[in-house]
mmCIF file of the C-alpha atoms, coordinates in Angstrom:
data_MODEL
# 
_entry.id   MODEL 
# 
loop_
_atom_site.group_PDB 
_atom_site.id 
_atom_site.type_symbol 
_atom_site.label_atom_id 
_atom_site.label_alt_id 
_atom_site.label_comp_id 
_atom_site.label_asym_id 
_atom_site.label_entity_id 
_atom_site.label_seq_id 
_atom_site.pdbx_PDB_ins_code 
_atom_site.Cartn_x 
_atom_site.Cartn_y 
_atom_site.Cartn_z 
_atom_site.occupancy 
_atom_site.B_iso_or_equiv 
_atom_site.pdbx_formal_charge 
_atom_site.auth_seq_id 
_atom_site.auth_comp_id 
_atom_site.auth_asym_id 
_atom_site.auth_atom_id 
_atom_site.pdbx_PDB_model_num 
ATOM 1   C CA . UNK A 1 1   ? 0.000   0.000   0.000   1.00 0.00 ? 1   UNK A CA 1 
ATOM 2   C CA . UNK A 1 2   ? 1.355   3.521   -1.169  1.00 0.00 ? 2   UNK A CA 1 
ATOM 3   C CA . UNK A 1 3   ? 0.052   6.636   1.121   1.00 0.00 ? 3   UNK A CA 1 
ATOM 4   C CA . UNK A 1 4   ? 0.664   10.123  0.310   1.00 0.00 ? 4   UNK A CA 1 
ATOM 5   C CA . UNK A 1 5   ? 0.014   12.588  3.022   1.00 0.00 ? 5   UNK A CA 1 
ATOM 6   C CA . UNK A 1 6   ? -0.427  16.293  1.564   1.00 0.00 ? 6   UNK A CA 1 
ATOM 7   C CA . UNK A 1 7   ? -0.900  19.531  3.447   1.00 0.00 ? 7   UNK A CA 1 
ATOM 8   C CA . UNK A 1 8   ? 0.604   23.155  4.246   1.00 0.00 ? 8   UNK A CA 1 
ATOM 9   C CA . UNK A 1 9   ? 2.967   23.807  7.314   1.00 0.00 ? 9   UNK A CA 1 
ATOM 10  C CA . UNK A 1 10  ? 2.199   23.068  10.397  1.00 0.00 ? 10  UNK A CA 1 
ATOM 11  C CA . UNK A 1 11  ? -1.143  21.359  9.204   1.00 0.00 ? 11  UNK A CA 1 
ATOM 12  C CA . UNK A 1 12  ? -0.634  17.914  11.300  1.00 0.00 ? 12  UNK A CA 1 
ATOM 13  C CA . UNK A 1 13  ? 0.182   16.038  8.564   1.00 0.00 ? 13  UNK A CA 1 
ATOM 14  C CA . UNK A 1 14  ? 3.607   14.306  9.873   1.00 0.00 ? 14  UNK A CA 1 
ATOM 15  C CA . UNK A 1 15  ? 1.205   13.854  13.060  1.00 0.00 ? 15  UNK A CA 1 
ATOM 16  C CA . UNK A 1 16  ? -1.612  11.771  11.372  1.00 0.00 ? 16  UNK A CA 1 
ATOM 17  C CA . UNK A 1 17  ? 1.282   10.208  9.071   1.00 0.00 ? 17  UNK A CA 1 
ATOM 18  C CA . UNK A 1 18  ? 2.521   8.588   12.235  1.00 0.00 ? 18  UNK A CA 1 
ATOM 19  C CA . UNK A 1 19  ? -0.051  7.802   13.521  1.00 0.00 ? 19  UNK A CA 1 
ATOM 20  C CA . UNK A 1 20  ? -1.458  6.106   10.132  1.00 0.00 ? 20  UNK A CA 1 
ATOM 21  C CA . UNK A 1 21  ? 1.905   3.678   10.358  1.00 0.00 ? 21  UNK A CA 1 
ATOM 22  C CA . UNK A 1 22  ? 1.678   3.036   13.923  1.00 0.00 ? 22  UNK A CA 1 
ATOM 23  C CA . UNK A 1 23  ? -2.058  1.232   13.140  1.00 0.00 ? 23  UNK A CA 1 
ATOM 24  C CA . UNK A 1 24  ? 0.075   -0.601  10.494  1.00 0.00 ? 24  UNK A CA 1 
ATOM 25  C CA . UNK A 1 25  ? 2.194   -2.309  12.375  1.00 0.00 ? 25  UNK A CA 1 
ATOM 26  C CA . UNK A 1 26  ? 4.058   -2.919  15.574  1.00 0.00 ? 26  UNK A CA 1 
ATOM 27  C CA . UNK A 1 27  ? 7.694   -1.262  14.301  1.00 0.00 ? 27  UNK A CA 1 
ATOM 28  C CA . UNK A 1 28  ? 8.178   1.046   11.628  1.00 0.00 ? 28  UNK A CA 1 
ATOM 29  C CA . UNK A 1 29  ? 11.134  2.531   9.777   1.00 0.00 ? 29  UNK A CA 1 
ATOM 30  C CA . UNK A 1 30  ? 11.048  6.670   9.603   1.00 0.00 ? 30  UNK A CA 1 
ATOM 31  C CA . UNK A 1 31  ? 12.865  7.688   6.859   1.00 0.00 ? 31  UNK A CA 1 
ATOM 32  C CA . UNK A 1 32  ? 14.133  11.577  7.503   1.00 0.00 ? 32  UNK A CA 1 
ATOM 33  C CA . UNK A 1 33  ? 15.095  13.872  4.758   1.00 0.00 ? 33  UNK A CA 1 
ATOM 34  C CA . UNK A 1 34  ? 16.057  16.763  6.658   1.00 0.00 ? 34  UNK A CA 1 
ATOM 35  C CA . UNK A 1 35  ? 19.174  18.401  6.334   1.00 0.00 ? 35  UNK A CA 1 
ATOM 36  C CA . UNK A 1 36  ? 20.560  20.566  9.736   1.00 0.00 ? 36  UNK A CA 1 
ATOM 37  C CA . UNK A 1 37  ? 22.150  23.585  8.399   1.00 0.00 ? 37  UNK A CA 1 
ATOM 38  C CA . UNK A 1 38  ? 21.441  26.044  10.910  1.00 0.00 ? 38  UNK A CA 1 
ATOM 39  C CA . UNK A 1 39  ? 21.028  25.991  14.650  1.00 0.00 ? 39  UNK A CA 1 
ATOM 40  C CA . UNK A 1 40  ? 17.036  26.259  14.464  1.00 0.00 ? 40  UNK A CA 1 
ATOM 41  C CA . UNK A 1 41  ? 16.997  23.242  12.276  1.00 0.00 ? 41  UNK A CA 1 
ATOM 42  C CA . UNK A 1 42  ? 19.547  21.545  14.591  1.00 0.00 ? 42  UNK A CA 1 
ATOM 43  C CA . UNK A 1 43  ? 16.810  21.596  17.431  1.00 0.00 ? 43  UNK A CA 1 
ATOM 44  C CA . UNK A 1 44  ? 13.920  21.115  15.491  1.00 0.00 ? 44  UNK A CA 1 
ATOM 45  C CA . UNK A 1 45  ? 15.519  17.828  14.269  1.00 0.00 ? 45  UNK A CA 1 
ATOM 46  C CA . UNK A 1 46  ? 16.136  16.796  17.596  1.00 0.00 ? 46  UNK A CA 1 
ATOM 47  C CA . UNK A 1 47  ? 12.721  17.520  19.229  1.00 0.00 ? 47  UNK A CA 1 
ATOM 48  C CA . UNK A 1 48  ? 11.341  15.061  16.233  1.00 0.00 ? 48  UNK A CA 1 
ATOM 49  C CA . UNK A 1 49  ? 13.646  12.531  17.749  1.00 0.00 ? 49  UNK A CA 1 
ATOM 50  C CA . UNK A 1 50  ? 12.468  13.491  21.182  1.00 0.00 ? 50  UNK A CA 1 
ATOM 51  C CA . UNK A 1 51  ? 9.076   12.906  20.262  1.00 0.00 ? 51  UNK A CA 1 
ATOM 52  C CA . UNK A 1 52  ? 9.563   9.380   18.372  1.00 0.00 ? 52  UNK A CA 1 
ATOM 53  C CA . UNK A 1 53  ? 10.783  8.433   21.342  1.00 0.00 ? 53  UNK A CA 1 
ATOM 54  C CA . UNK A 1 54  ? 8.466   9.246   23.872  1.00 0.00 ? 54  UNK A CA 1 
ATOM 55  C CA . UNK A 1 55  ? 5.672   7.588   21.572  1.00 0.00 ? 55  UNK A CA 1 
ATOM 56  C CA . UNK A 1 56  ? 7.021   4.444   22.995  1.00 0.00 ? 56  UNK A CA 1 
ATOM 57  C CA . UNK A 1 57  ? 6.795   2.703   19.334  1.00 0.00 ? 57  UNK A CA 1 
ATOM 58  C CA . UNK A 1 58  ? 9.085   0.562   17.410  1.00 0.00 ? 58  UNK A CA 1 
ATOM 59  C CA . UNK A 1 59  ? 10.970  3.485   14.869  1.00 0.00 ? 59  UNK A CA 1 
ATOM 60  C CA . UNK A 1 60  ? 14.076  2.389   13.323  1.00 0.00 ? 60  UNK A CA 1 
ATOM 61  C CA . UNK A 1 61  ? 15.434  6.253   11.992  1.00 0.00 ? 61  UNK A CA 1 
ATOM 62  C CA . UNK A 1 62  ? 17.119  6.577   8.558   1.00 0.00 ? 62  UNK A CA 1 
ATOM 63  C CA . UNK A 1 63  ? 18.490  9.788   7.406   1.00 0.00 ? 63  UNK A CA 1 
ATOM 64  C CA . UNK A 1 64  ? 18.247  9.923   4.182   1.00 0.00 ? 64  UNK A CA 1 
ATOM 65  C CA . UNK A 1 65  ? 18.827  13.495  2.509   1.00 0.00 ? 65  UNK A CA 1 
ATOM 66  C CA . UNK A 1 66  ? 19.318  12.798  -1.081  1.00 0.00 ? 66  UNK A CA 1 
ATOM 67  C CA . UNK A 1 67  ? 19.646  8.772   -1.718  1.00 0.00 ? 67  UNK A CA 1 
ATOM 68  C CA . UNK A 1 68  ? 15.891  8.484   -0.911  1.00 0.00 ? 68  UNK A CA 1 
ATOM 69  C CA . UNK A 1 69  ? 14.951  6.130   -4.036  1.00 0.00 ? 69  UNK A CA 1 
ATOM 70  C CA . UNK A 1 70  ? 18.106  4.152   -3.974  1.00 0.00 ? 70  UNK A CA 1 
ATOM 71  C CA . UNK A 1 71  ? 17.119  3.612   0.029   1.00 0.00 ? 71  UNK A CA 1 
ATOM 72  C CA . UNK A 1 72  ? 13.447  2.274   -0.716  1.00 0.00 ? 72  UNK A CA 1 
ATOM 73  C CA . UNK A 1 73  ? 14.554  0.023   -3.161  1.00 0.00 ? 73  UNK A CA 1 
ATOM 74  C CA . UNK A 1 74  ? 17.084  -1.693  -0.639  1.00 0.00 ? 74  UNK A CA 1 
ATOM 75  C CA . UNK A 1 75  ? 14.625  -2.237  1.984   1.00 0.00 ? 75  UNK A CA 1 
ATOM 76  C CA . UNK A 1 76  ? 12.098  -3.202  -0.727  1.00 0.00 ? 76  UNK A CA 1 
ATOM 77  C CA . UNK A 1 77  ? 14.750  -6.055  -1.229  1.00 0.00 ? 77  UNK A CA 1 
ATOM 78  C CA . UNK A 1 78  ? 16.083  -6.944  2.107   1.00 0.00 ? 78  UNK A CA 1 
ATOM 79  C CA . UNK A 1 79  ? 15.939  -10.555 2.271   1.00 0.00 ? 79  UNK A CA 1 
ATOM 80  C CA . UNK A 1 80  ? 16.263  -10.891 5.834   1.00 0.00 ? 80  UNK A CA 1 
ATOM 81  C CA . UNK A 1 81  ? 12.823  -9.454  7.057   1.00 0.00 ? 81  UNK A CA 1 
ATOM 82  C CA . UNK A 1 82  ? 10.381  -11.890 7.629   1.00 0.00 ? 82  UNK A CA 1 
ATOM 83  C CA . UNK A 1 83  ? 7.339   -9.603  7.050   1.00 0.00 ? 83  UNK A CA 1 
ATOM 84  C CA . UNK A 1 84  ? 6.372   -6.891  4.311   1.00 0.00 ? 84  UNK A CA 1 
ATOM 85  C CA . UNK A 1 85  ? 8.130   -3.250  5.669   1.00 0.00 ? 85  UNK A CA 1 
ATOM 86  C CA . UNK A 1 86  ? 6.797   -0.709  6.680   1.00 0.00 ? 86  UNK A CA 1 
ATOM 87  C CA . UNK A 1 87  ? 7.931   2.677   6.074   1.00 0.00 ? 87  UNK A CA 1 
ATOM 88  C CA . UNK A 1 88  ? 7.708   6.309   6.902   1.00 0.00 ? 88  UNK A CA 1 
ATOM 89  C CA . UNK A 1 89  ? 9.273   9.178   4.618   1.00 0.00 ? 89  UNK A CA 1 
ATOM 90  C CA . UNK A 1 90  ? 8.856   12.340  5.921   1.00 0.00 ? 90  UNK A CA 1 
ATOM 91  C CA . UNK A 1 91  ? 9.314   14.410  3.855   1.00 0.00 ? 91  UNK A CA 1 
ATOM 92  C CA . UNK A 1 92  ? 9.167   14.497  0.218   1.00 0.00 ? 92  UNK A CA 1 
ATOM 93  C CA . UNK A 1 93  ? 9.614   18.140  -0.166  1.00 0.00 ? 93  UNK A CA 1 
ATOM 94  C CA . UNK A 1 94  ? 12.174  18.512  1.922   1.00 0.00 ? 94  UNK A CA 1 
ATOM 95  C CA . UNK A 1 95  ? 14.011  15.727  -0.081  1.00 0.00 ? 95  UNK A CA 1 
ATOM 96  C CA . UNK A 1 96  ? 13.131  17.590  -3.283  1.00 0.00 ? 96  UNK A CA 1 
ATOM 97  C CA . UNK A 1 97  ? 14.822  20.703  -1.998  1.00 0.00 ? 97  UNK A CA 1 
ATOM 98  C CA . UNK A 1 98  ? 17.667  18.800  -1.049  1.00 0.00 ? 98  UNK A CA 1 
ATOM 99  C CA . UNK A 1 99  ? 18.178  17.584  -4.703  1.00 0.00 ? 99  UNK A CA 1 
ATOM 100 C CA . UNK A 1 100 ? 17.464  20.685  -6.411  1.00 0.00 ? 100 UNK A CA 1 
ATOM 101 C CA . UNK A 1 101 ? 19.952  22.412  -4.181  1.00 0.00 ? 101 UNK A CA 1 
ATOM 102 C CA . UNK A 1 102 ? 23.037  20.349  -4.880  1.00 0.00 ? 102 UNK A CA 1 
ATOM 103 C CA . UNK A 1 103 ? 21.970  20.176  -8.722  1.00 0.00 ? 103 UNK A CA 1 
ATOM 104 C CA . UNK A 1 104 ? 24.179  23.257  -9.706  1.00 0.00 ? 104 UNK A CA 1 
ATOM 105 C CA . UNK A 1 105 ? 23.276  26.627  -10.840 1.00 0.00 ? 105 UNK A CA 1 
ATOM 106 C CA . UNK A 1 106 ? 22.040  26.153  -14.112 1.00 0.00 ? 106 UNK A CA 1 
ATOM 107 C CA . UNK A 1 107 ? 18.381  25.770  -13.983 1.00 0.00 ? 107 UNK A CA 1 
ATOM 108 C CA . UNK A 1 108 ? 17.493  24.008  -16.723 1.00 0.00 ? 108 UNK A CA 1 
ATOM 109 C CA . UNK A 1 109 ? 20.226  21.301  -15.880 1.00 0.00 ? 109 UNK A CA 1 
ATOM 110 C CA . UNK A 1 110 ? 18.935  21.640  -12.275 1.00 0.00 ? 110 UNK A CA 1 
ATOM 111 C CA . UNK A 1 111 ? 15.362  20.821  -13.878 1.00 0.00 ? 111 UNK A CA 1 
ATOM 112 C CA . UNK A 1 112 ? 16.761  17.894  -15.636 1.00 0.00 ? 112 UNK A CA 1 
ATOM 113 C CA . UNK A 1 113 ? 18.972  16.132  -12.603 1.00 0.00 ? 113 UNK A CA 1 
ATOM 114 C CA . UNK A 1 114 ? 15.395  16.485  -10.379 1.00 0.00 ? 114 UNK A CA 1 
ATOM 115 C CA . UNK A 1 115 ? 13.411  15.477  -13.040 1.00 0.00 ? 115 UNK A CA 1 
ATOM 116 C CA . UNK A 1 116 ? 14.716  12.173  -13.167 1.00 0.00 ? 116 UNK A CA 1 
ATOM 117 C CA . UNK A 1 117 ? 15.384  11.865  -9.956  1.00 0.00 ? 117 UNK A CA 1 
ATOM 118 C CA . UNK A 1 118 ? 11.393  12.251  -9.833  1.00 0.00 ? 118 UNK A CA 1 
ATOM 119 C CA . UNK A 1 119 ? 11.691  9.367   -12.228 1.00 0.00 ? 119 UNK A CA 1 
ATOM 120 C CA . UNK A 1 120 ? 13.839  7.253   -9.963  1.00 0.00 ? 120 UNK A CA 1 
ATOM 121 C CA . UNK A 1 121 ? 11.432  7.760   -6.939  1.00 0.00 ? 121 UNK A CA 1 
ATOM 122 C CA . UNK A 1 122 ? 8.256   7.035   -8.399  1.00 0.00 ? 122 UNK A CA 1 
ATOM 123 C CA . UNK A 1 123 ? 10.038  3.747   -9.553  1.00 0.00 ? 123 UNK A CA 1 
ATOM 124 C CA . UNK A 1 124 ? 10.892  3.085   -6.048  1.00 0.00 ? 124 UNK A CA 1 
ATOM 125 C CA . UNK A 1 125 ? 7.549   3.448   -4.664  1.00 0.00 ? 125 UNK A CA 1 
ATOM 126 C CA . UNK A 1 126 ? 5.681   1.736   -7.102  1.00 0.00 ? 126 UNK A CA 1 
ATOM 127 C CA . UNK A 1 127 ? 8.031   -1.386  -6.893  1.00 0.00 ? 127 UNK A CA 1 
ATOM 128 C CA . UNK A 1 128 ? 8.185   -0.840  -2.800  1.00 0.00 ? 128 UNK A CA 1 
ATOM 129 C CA . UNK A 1 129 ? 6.726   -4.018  -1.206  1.00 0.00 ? 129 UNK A CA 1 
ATOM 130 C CA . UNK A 1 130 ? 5.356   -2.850  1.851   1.00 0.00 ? 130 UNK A CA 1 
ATOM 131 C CA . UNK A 1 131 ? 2.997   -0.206  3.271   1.00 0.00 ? 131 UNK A CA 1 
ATOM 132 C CA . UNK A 1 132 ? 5.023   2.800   2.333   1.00 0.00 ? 132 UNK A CA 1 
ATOM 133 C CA . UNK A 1 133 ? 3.434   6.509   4.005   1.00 0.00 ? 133 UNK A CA 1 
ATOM 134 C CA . UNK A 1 134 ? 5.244   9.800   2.265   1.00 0.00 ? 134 UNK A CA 1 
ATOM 135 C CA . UNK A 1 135 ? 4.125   12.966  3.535   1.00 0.00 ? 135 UNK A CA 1 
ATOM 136 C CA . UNK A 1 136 ? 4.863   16.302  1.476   1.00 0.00 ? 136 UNK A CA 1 
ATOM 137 C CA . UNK A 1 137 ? 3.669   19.931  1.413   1.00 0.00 ? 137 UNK A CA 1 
ATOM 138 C CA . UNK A 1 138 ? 1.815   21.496  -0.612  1.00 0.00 ? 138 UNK A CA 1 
ATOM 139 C CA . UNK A 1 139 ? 3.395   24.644  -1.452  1.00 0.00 ? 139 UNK A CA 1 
ATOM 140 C CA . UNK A 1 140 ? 1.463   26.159  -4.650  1.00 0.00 ? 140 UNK A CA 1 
ATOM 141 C CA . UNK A 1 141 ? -1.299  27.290  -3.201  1.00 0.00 ? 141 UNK A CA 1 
ATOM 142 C CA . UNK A 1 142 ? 0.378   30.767  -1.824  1.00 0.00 ? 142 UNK A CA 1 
ATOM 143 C CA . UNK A 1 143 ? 1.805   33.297  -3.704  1.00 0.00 ? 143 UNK A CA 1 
ATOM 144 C CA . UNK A 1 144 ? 4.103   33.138  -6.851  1.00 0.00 ? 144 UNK A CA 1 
ATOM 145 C CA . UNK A 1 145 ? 7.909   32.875  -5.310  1.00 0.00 ? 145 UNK A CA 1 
ATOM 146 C CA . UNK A 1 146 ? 9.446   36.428  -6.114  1.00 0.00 ? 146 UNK A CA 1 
ATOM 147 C CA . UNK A 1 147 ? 12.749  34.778  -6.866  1.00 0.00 ? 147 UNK A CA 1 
ATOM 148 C CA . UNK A 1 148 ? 13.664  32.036  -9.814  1.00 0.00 ? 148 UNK A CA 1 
ATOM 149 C CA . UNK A 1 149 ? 14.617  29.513  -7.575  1.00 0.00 ? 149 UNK A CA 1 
ATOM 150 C CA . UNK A 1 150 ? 11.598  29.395  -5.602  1.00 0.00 ? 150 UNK A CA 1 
ATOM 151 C CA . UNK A 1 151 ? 9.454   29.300  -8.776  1.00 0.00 ? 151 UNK A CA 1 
ATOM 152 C CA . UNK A 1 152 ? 11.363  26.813  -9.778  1.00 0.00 ? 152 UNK A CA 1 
ATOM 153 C CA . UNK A 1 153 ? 10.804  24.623  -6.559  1.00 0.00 ? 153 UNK A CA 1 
ATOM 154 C CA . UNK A 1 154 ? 7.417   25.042  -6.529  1.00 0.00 ? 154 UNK A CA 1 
ATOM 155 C CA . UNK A 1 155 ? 6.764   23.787  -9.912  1.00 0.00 ? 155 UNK A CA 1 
ATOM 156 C CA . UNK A 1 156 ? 8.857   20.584  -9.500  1.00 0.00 ? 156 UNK A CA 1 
ATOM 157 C CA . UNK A 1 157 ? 6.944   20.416  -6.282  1.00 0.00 ? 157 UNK A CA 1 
ATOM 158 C CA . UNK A 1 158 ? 3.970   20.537  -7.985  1.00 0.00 ? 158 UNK A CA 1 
ATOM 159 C CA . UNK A 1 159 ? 5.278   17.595  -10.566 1.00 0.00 ? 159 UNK A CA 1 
ATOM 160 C CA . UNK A 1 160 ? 7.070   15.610  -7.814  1.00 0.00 ? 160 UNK A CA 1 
ATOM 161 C CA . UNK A 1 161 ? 3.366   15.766  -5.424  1.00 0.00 ? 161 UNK A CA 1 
ATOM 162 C CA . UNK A 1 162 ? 1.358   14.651  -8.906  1.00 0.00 ? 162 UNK A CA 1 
ATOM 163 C CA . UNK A 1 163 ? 3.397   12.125  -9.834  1.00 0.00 ? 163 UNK A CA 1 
ATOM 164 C CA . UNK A 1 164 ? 3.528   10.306  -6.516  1.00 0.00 ? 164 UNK A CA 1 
ATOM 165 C CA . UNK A 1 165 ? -0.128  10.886  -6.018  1.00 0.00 ? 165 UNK A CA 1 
ATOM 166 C CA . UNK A 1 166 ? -0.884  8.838   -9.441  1.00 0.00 ? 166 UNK A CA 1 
ATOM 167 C CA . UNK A 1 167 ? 0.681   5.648   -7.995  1.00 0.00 ? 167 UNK A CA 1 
ATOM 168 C CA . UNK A 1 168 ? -0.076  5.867   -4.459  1.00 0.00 ? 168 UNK A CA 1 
ATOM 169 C CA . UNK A 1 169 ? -3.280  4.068   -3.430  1.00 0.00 ? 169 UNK A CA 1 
ATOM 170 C CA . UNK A 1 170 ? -4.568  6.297   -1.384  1.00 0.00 ? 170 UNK A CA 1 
ATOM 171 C CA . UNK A 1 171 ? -4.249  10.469  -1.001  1.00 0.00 ? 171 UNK A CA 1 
ATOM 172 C CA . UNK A 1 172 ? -4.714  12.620  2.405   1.00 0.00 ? 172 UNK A CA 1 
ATOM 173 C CA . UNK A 1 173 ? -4.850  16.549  2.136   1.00 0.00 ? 173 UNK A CA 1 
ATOM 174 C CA . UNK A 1 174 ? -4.752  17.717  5.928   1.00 0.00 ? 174 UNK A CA 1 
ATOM 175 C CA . UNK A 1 175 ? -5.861  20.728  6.709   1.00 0.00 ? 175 UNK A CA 1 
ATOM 176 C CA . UNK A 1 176 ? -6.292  22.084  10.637  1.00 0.00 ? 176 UNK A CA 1 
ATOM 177 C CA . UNK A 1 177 ? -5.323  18.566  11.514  1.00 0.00 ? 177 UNK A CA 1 
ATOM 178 C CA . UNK A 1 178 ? -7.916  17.623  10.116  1.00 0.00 ? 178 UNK A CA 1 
ATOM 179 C CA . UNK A 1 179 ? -7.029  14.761  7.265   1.00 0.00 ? 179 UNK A CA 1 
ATOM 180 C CA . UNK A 1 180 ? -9.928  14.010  4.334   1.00 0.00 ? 180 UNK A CA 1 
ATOM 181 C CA . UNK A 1 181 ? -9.242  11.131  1.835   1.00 0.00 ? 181 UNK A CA 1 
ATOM 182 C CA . UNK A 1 182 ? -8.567  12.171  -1.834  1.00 0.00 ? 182 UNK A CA 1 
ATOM 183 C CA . UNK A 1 183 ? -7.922  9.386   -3.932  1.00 0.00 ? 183 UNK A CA 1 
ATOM 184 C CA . UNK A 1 184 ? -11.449 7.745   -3.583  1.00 0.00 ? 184 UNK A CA 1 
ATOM 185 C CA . UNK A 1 185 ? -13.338 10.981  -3.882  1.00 0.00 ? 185 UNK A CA 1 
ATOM 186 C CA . UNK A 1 186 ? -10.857 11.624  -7.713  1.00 0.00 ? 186 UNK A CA 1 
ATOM 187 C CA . UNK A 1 187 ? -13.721 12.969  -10.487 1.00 0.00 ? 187 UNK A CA 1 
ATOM 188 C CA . UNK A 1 188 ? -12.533 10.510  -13.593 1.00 0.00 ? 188 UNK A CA 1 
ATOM 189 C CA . UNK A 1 189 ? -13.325 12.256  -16.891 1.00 0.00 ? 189 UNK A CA 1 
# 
């Protein structure tokens, strides 16, 4: 089963992504794309540690920044697991940013590396085995980005949230904490 969990900041979406997994299953692997660059990431990193840990459930932490597809697919194959995985990303956005940001200057061949690294994900997920949950932000529904970059971020956003949300079984848009069901409520021309 692929879950994507969609929302704006601060929305509750990590929240009811957790909790989604921990219904799953007993023990879970949380797969965390953030990078610390600054002191205030530094210590919001850690108080998500802090608070996996007082949940008193079975998380095995990855950090992942970049490598995220190439990650799935080897605990997709891991031989020596006796049951389907389970699996947390959080977050797809923040992964995206991480790619786009080591890509180089050049836009269009910035584009092009996250484009198929895009590609390389949605391959992942669709081959994962296991109940996979990805949660991502929805960033285009603010204002246009003033500079290049962030244009260009929100549109692969944009791409990166479609694409997943095409192969994952089921969507979640949270909103006020409050998460509603996409997927089965799609219009189909």
């Amino acid at each position: 089963m692929k879950v994507l969990v969609t929302g704006g900041a601060r929305s509750g979406k990590s929240t009811f992504a957790e909790r989604f997994v921990m219904k799953q299953a007993d023990s879970a692997t949380y797969i965390a794309t953030a990078q610390a660059f600054d002191l205030e990431m530094k210590e919001r990193i850690a108080l998500h540690r802090r608070q996996r840990e007082q949940q008193e459930y079975g998380w095995t932490t990855l950090e992942e920044p970049c490598r995220l597809p190439a990650l799935l697919m080897e605990l997709g194959a891991d031989p020596s697991r006796e049951r389907s995985p389970v699996v947390l990303v959080d977050c797809l956005t923040l992964w995206l940013s991480n790619i786009l940001l080591g890509a180089g200057e050049d836009p269009n061949r910035a584009t092009e590396i996250v484009t198929g690294q895009i590609g390389e994900l949605a391959t992942a997920v669709a081959e994962f085995p296991g109940t996979l949950v990805m949660v991502t932000n929805e960033v285009g529904y603010g204002i246009v980005p003033e500079y290049p970059l962030g244009r260009q971020y929100r549109d692969l956003a944009g791409t990166l949230n479609r694409t997943i949300a095409t192969i994952s079984d089921q969507v979640f848009l949270v909103t006020a904490g409050i998460p509603i069901e996409l997927k089965s409520r799609e219009y189909r021309l």
